[in-house]
C-alpha positions in Angstrom: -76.3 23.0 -27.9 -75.9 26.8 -27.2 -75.3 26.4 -23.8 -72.4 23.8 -23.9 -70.5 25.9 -26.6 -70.9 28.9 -24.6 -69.7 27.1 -21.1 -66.9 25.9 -23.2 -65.9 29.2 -24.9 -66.5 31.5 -21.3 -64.4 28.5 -19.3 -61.5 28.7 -21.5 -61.5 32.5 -21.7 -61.9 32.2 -17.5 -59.1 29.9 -17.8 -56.8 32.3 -19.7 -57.6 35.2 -17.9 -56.3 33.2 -14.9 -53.1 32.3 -16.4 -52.8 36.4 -17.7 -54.0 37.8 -14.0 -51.5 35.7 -12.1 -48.7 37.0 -14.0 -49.5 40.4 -13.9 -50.1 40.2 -10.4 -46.5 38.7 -9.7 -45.0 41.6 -12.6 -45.2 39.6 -15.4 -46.9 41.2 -18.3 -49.6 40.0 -21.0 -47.6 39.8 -24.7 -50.7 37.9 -26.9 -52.6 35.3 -27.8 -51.5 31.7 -29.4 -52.8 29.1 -31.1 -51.2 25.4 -31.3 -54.1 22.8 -33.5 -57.3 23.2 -31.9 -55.7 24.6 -28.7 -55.3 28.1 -27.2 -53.1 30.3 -24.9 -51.6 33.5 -24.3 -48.2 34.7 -24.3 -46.4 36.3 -21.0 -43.2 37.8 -20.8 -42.2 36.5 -17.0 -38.0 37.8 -17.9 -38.2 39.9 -14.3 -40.3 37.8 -11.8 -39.1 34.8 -10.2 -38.9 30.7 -10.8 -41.5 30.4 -8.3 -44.2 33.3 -9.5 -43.7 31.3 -13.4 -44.8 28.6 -11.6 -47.9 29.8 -9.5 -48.8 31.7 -13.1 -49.7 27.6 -14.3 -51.9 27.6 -11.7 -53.6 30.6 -12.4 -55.4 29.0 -15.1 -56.9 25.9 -13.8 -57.9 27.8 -10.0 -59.8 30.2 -11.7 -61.4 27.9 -13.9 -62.4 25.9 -10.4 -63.2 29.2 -8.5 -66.0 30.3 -11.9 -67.9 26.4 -11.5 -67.9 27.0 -7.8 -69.7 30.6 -8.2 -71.7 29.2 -11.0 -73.1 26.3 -8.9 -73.7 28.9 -5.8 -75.3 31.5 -8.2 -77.8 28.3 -9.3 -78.2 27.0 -6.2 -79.1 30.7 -4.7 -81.4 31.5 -7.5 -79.6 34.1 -9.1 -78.9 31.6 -12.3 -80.8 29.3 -14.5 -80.8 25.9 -13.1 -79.9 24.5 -16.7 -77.1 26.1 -16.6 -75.4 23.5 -14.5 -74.9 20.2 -16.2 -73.2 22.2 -19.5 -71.0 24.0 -16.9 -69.8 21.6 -14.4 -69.6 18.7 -17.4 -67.5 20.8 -19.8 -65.2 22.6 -16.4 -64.7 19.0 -15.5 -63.8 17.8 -18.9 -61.3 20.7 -19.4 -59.8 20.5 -16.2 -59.0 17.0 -17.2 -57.9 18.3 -20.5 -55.8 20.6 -18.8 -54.4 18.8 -15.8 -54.0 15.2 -16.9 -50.1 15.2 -18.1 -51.3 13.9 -21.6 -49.1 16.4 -23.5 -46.0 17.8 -23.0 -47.5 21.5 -23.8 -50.5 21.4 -21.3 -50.8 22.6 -17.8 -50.7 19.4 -16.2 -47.3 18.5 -17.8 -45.7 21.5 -17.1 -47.1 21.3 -13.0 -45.5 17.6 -12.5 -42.3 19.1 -14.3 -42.9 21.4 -11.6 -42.8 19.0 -9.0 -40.1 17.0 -10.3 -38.0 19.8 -10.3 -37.2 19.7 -13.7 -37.1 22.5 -16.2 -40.2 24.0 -17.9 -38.4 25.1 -21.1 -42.0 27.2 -22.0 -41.6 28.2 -19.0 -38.2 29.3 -18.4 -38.6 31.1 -21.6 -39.1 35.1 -21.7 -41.8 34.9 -23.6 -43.7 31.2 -22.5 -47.1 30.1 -23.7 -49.3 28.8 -21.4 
């Protein structure tokens, strides 16, 4: 049971982090952590980059998510990692990715990306301060 709690916990944190590098790397900046029911995000303040960067800063989240399985599977399949490591892993990346991508709320990744797409405004996003 350890191992899936821990996969979860380090995948969302990965997943943050994503979101949080992205930004900074575009010149947004890091304001905090949030909190909506069971689910968790951090606040940027995006007021000086572009419509585009706020945009690539969604993705930031679910690539590096992707990118930390994809090391994780290499590191087991090199021998530098437990093999029992990978079901919890790749089971709880894929669930979360689902979580995260599948358009099921209006507040998740995967809602805000087909906005994206659709051209339509991300009102968290457009924000100064969005939650992602």
């Amino acid at each position: 049971m350890f191992d899936w709690i821990t996969a979860a916990v380090v995948l969302i944190i990965v997943h943050e982090a994503g979101h949080v590098l992205t930004a900074q790397s575009l010149g947004g900046r890091f304001v905090g952590f949030s909190r909506r029911g069971v689910a968790v995000g951090v606040r940027l303040e995006l007021d000086h980059i572009s419509p585009r960067s706020r945009r690539l800063t969604l993705w930031g989240g679910p690539l590096a998510e992707a990118a930390a399985v994809v090391g994780v599977l290499l590191a087991i399949t090199t021998g530098s990692l437990l093999p029992e490591w990978g079901p919890p892993i790749t089971l709880v990346a894929a669930a979360d990715l689902a979580i995260n991508l599948v358009p099921w709320w209006r507040h998740n990744d995967g809602a805000r990306i087909l906005a994206t797409f659709r051209r339509a405004p991300v009102p968290e996003l457009d924000a100064s301060r969005p939650t992602l």
